[in-house]
N, C-alpha and C positions, 0 to 999 in steps of 0.2 A: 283911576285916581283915588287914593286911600281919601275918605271923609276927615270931616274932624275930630269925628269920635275915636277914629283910629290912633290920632294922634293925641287924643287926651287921655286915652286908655295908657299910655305908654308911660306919661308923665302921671298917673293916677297909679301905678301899679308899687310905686317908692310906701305908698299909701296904706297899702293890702300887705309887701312886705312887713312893713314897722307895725302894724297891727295880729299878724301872727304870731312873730318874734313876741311880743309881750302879750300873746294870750295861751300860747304854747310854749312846750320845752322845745330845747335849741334844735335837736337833731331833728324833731317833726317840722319846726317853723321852716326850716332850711331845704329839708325834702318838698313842702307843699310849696315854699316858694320857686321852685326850680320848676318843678313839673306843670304844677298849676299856671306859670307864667308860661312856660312850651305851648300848653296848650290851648290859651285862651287870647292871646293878646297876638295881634294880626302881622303876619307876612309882607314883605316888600314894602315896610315902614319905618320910615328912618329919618332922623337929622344927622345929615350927611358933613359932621364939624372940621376943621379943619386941626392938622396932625392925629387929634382926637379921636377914638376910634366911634363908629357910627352911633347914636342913639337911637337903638331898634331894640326889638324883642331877644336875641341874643346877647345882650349887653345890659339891659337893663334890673333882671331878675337878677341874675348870679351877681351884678356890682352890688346892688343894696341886699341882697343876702351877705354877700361877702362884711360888709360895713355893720350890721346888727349882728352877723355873727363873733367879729373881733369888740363890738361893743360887748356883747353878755361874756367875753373871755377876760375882758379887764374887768369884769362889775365880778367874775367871779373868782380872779383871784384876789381880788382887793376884798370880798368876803371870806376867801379862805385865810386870808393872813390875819383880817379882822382887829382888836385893838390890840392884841399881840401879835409878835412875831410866830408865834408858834403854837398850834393846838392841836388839841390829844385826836388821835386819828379818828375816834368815833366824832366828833366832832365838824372832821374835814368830807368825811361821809357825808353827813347831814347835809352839809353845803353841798358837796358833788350832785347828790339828789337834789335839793333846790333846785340847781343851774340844768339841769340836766346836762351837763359836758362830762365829755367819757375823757377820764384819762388817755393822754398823749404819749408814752415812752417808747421810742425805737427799738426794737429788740435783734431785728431783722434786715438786711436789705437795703440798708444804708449806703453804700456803696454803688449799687446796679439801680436804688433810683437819681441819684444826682447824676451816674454817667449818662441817664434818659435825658434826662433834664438840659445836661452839657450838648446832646446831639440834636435837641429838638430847639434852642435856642441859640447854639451856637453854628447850626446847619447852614438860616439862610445869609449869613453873610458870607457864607463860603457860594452861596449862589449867587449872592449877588457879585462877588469878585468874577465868576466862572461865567456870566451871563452880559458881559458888556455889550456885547456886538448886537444890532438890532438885527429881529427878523424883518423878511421880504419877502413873500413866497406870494406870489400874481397879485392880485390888487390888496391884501394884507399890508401892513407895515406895522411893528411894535417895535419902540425904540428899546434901546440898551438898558440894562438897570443900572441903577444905583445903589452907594449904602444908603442911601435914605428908606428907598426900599427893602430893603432887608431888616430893618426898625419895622415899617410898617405891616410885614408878615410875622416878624415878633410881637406885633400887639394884637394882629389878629390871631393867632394862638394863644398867645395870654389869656383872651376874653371868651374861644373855645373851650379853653381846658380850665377856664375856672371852678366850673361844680367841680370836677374832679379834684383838684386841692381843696375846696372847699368839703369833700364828703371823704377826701382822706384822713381830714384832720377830726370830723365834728359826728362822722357816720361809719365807724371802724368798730365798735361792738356791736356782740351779738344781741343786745338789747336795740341799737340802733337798724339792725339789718331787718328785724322784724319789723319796726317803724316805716322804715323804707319799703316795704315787700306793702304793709296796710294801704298806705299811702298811695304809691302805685295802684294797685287792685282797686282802692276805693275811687281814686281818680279816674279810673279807666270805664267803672261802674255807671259813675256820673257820665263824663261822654259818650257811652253808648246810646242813651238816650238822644243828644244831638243826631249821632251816626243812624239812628233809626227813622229819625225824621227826614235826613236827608235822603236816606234809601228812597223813603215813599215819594217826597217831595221836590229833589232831585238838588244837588250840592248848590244852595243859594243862600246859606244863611251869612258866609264871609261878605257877601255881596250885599244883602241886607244888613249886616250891623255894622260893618268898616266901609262899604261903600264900593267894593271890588270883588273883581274874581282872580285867585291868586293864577290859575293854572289854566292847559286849552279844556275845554268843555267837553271837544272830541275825546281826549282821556277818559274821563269821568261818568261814560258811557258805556253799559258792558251786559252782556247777556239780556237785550231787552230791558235793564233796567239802570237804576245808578248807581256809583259807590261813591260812600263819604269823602268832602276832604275836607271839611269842619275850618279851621283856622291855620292848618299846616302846609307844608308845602305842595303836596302833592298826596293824592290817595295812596298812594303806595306807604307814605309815613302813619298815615291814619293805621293801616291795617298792622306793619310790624309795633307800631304802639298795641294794639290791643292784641297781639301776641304775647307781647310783655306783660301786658296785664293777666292773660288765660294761664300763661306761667307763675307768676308772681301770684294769684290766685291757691294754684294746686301747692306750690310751696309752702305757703302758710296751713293748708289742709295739712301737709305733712309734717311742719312742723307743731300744731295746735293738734294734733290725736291724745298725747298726752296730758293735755289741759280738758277734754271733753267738748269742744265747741269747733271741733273741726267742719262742722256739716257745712255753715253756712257758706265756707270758700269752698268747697267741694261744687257747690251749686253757684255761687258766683264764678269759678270758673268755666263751668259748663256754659251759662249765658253770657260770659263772654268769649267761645268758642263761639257761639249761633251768630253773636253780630258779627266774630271775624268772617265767618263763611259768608254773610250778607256782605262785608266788604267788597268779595267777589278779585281779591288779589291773591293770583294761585302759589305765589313765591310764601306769604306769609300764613297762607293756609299749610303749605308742605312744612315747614318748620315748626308752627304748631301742632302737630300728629307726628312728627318725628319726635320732637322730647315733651310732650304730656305724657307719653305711658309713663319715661324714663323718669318722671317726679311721681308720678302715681304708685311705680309699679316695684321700682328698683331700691333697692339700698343706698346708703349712702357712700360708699365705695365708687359703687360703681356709677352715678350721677356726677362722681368728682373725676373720674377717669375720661368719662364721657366728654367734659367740659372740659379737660385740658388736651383733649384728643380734638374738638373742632379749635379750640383757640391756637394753638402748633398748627393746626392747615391753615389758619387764617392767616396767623403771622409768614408761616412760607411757602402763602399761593403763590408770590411771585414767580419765584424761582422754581415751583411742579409746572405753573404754566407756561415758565420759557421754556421748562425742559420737556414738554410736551406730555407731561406726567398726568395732567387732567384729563379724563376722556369725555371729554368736547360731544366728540358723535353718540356718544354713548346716551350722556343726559339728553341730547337732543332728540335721540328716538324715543328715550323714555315719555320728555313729553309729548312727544308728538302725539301718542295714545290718547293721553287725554285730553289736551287742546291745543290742534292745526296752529291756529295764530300767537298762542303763548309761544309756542313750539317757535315761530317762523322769528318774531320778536328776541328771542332768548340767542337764534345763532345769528341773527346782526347783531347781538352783543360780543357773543365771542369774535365774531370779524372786527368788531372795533376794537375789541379788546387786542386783539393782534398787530394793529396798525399802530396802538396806543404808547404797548411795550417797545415795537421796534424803535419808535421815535423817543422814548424813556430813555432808551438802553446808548443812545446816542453821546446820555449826560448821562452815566447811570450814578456819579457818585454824590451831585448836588441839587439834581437835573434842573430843570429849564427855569424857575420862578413863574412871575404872576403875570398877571395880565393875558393870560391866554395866550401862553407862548410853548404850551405842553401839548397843545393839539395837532389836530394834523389837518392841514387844510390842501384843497384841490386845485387846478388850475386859476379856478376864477379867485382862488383867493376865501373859497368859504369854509366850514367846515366839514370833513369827507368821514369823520363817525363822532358818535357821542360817547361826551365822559360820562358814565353811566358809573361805574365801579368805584367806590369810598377808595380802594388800595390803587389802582392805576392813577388814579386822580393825582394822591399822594406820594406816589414814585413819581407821575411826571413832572410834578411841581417844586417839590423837596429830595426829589432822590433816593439812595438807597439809605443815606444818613437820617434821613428826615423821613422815611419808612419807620426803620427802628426804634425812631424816636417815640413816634406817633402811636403806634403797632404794640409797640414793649409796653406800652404805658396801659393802652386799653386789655391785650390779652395778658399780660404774664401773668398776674396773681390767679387764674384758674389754674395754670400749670404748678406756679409755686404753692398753693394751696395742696396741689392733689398731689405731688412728690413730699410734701408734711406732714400729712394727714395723720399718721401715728405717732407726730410729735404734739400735735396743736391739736386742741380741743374745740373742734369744729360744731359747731350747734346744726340744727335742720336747716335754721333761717339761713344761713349762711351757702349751705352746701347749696341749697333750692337758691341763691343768690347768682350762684355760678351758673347753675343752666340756666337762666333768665337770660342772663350778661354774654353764654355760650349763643342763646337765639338771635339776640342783636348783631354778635359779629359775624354769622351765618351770612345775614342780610346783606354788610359789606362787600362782597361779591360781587355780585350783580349789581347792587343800588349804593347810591350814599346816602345812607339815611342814618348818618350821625347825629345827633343830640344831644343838648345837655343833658336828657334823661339816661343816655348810654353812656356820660363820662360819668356819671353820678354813680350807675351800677359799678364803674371799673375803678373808682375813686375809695367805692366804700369796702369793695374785696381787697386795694390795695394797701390799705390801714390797716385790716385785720390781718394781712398777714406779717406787716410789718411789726406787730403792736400785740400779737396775740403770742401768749405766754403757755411751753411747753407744757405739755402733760406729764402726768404720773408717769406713764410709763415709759418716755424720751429719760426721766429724770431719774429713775433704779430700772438700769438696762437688764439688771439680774431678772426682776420680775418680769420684763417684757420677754425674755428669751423661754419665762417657763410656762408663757401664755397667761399667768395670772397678774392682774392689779388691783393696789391697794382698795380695799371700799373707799367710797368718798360720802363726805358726812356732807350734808345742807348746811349745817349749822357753821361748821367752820373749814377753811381749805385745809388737805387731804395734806400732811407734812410724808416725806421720805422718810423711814425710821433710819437714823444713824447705823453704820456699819460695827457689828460688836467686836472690839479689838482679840489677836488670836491668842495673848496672854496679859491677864489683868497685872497691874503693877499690885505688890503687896504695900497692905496700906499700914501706916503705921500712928499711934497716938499724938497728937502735937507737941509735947513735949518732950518725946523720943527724937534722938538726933539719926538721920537716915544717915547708910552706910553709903561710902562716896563708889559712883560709879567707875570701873576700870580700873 
């Protein structure tokens, strides 16, 4: 039973929002509200309103972020019009720097995000037409849906996917992704400390400050000792969090060599590599040592290839693991080397996972809606495996529509990123953005440990690619074909020299009448 405190943290947090917003620029205020509320404001608390979607921790950050971020977009363009209509651009500079708001212009993509948007919105009423009939399966019983319900999976996606509109519009520069990469890292900095204390003193701080324990105990029990799970759902969220941060970390190393002060994420990443291994969760350990070299060690090529190469398996695990394309026994021996019960754990996944899809694949085009009507239940009526996987979840419930919907939204921009890459002037922070956002959907797999902090990564790559303006060498395809490009000044952007026509007209005095042509 959540305390009180839990519940005034909830109604206090409007508080800590509207206090960063006006003591910060917008795109820092918006990152530290999103993540900061993730991670500090309690689990399985909620005013449960009616039509209204819940007043919990998912709802309450990203709403009053959302709310001071369209307040400082009217306070700034009512400063950029100012007592005129119109002023001289050094001018509207000066302002854009004020507000810190990054210009907004579509350049890209226009198209393939609204038809996202058409499938992810317009999906469950097509489930809920497809979903009348109630299930019965032994002592189960879930009635039929309604449109009503189909509203109601529309607004819980709305209140999901808000950071991500919110970091499409306000965290789309490459000034902002560095913002974002700090923030992250410094947040994760901070919670480690938590994460260390619980190691020693064993996961009870949710229980002393909100008055609960979110999860079984048995979990949170592991090699003789314990692993964190702070204010989140489950340990498992604690640890791929502080992978994003060990990542998020080495990216600003890589990006900040050129500035000289790279050392200090070099070493915050390391120490937050030590608390991940104290997590003691071997899925967010493997993903951390799989791309930390790949930001330490690689180019930026091939970090952006890398990440559009797990985001493409992410989006069509479904369809490798109907077609038996995964090798299942393969990873399962792997771990079995190193740990028996990981190992034992990992293939009653895939077994559910198999029982998951066939029962998916039943409804594959809208599938089943809510209510728990996507599982698979046994004779008595209980359930015969767990939804473990973000993407089974999301094919059982929305189907193959409401896959893509979902799926397109969080991976495409690493793919469209890294098929532009010689168009688009990709900075460090950005490239090191995409492996962070490539670890997170790793994790989709096996768990659902979805976040606003994971729409927020796939929000602020999908802005930049829609909104980031060619390069030199997209724009004189002559100089890209002969391997060289224009220098580029600091001082001012790099113009195309005009092409020099292949006969000058001859010029004649003004007062000379020209000879008519033809």
């Amino acid at each position: 039973m959540p305390s009180n405190f839990a519940y005034l943290a909830l109604f206090l947090w409007p508080v800590v929002v509207f206090i960063l917003f006006t003591k910060r620029p917008v795109n820092e205020a918006l990152a530290w509200s999103i993540i900061a509320g993730y991670m500090l404001l309690p689990e399985i608390t909620a005013f449960d309103l009616p039509v209204l979607p819940a007043w919990g921790k998912q709802l309450v950050p990203s709403l009053f972020a959302a709310i001071m971020c369209y307040t400082m977009l009217q306070m700034h363009k009512a400063h950029a019009a100012g007592p005129a209509v119109a002023r001289a651009p050094a001018q509207r500079r000066d302002v854009q720097r004020t507000f810190s708001i990054d210009d907004f212009t579509v350049q890209r993509g226009r198209v393939l995000f609204w038809v996202l948007l058409l499938l992810l919105f317009g999906s469950p009423f097509i489930t809920a037409i497809t979903n009348r009939e109630p299930v019965s399966e032994g002592f189960r019983f879930i009635s039929g849906m309604r449109i009503y319900d189909s509203f109601s999976m529309n607004l819980d996606l709305l209140v999901s996917l808000l950071p991500f509109f919110l970091a499409r519009r306000f965290l789309a520069s490459p000034e902002s992704h560095v913002t974002l990469l700090k923030v992250l890292a410094l947040a994760c900095l901070a919670y480690s400390l938590l994460a260390l204390w619980e190691v020693r003193m064993s996961p009870r701080l949710n229980r002393e400050i909100y008055g609960f324990f979110g999860h079984s105990w048995s979990q949170h029990v592991r090699y003789g000792g314990y692993r964190p799970i702070l204010f989140l759902n489950h340990g498992i969220w604690v640890a791929i969090l502080f992978t994003l941060g060990v990542l998020a970390s080495a990216a600003l190393w890589r990006d900040q060599l050129r500035h000289g002060s790279a050392g200090k994420w070099l070493l915050a990443s390391l120490w937050l590599l030590g608390v991940l291994i104290l997590c003691k969760s071997v899925g967010a350990i493997a993903i951390a040592f799989l791309l930390l070299p790949m930001l330490l060690f690689f180019g930026a090529r091939m970090q952006l290839m890398s990440a559009a190469l797990i985001a493409a398996t992410v989006m069509t695990y479904p369809i490798l693991r109907g077609a038996d394309l995964v090798p299942t026994d393969r990873i399962h021996s792997f771990f079995s080397k190193i740990d028996t019960d990981r190992a034992s754990t990992l293939q009653y996944r895939f077994n559910a996972e198999d029982l998951l899809l066939e029962r998916a694949n039943q409804k594959p085009l809208a599938g089943w809606g809510s209510w728990g009507r996507n599982r698979v239940s046994n004779d008595s009526g209980r359930d015969a495996a767990a939804t473990d996987g973000y993407w089974v979840i999301v094919i059982g419930v929305y189907g193959w529509l409401g896959y893509i919907a979902q799926f397109g939204l969080l991976a495409a921009a690493p793919v469209l990123l890294a098929f532009n890459k010689s168009r688009l002037n990709l900075s460090p922070a950005t490239v090191g953005l995409t492996v962070v956002l490539a670890a997170a959907l790793i994790d989709l797999i096996p768990n659902a440990t979805t976040s606003p902090v994971v729409w927020l990564l796939a929000g602020a790559l999908m802005g930049r690619y829609q909104t980031a303006v060619a390069g030199a060498k997209a724009l004189n395809p002559q100089a890209a074909r002969a391997g060289t490009e224009p220098r580029r000044s600091s001082a001012a952007p790099q113009e195309v020299p005009a092409m020099k026509p292949e006969r000058e007209a001859p010029r004649y005095p003004a007062h000379v009448r020209r000879p008519r042509e033809g």
